[in-house]
N, C-alpha and C positions, 0 to 999 in steps of 0.2 A: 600670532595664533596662540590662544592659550593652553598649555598643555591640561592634560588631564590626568588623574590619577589612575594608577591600574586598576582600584574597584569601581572609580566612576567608568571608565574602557568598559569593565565585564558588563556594569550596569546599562549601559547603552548596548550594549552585544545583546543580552537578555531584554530587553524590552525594543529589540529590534530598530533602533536608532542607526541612522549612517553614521561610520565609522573613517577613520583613513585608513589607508595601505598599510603606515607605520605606525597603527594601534591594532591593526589584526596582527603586525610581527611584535608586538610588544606584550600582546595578550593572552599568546600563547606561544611565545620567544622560539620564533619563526624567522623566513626574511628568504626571498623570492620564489616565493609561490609563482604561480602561473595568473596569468587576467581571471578565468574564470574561477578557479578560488575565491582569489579578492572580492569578486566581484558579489559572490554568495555571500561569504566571509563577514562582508564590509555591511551588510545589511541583518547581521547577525542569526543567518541561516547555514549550520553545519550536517546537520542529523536527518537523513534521508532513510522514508521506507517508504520501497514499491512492493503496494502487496497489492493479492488477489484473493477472493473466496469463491468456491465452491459451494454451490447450494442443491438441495435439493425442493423443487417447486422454485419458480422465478415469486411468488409473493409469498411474503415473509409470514401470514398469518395460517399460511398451509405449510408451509416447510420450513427447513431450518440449513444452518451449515452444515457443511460435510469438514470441511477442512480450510486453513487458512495457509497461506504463504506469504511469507517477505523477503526482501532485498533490502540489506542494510546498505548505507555506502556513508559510509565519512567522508565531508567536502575536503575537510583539513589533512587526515592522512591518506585516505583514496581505499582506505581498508573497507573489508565487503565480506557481512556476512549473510547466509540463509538462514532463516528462523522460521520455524512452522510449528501447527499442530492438526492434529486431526478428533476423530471420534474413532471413542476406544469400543469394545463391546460392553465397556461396563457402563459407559454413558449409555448405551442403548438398554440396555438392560435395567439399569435406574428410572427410565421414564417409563419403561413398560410396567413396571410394578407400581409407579407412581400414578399412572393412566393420565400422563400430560404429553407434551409434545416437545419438552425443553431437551432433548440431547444434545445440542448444543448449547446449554447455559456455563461447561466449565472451558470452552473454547473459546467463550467468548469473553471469556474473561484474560488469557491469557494474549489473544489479541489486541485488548482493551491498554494491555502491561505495554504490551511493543507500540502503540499509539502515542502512550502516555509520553515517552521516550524520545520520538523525533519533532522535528522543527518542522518539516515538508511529511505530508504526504501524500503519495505520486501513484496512479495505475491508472488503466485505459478503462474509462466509462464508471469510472467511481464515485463521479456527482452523484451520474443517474441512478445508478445500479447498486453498487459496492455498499457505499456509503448508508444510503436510506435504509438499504435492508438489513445492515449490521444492525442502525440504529432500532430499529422497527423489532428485529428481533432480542435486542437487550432490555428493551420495555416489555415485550411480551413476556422475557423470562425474569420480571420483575426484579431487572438490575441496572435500574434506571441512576446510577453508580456509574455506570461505565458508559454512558454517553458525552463524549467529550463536549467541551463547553465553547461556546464561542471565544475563534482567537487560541485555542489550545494548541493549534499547531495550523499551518497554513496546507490548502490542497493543490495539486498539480494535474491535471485531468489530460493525458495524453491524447486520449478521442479527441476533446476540444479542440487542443493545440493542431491537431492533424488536422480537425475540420475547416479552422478556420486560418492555417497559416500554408494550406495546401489543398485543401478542398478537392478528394479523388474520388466525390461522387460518381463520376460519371468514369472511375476508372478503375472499377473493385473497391469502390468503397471506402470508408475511414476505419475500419476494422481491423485492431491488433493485426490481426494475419495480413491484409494488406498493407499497413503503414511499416510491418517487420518487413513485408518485400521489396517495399518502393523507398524508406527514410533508412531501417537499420542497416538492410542487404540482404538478407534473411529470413526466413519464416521456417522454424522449428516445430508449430503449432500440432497438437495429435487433434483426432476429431472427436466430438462430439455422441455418444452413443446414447441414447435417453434410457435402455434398458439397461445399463450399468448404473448410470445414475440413480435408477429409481429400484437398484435391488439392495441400496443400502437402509431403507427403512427397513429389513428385515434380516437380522443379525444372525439368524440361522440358514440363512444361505449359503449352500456350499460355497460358492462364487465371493462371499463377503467380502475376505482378508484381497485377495486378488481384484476383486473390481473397487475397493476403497485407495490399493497402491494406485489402478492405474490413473485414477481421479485424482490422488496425491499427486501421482508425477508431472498429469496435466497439467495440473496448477501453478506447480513448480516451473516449470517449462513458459507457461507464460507470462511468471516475474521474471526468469532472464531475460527472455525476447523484450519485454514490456524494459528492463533496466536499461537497456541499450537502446531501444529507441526515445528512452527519456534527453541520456547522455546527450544524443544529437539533438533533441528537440529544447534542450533547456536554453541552448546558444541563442535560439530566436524568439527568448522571451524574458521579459522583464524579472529581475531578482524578487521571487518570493511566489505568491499564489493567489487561491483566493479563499478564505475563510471558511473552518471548517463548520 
């Protein structure tokens, strides 16, 4: 077998090439990691975020974010951090005087930082959902910059995974809340109030600062759930995703 050098190792890790066992321990002077490490590792996928947004209006051309959350997780050292952001009053107050609808163009840009960043990325219904309307609203706030490129990092769609590796149609559904009951063990989830959500277009609400945490915390609350039923769900699925 021919050996390779350690920049050709990195260059095959970066362009996602199979690797062996003892060029993951050699490329980042390691040596027994666990299977699935390797197994990530060896396909040159280390940098995971499971994120979630918050929107107000489900179509992107009447609403915009509220707030974004992640779940960092290092495959290599298992370390894990949260990273967010939300809307400040001064983003709201910028577009009011602006008479646009962009309050969310400096969030999106700080989301766009933490995208740039990972190998995977992983949340429940973020083909359908997540994804299109980031993108949908980073063209609208003429920051057509921050739409990541084909191949910029690979996706992991949890609903999908639920759907078709467990199919609980008929048993509550493929829905974060169910798939945290039936795969994580758990459902954390808070509900849903649409009169919270919709008193953040108006920044002079007494209620503001208080109904934006509890939509913060939401959100929060469902990248953990959402991280831990990745954990389980990654075992029974091939290393890597499918293109962003």
């Amino acid at each position: 077998m021919r050996e390779l050098s350690l920049e050709q190792i990195e260059k095959r890790f970066d362009n996602h090439q199979k690797l062996h066992s003892f060029e993951v321990d050699e490329l980042f002077g390691v040596k027994n990691l666990d299977d699935e490490q390797y197994r990530w590792l060896e396909k040159g996928y280390r940098d995971v975020l499971v994120f979630d947004i918050e929107t107000l209006n489900f179509d992107a051309r009447m609403g915009f974010l509220i707030c974004w959350y992640g779940y960092k997780w290092d495959i290599l050292t298992g370390e894990t951090e949260i990273v967010y952001d939300h809307l400040e009053p001064s983003d709201m107050k910028g577009s009011y005087s602006e008479r646009n609808h962009d309050f969310d163009k400096r969030i999106l840009e700080t989301l766009a930082e933490e995208i740039s960043k990972c190998d995977i990325l992983a949340g429940h219904y973020i083909s359908k959902f997540d994804i299109p309307y980031y993108t949908m609203r980073c063209h609208l706030t003429k920051q057509d910059d921050l739409v990541p490129e084909y191949n910029d990092c690979r996706i992991i769609d949890t609903w999908r995974i639920t759907k078709t590796k467990y199919n609980m149609y008929n048993s509550g559904g493929n829905s974060l809340r169910n798939a945290g009951k039936v795969i994580a063990g758990y459902d954390d989830k808070t509900s849903v109030d649409l009169d919270i959500w919709k008193s953040i277009y108006y920044v002079k609400n007494r209620d503001w600062k208080k109904n934006l945490k509890y939509i913060c915390d939401h959100c929060e609350i469902d990248v953990c759930q959402n991280y831990d039923l990745l954990r389980k769900e990654m075992l029974r699925i091939n290393a890597g995703g499918m293109s962003i």
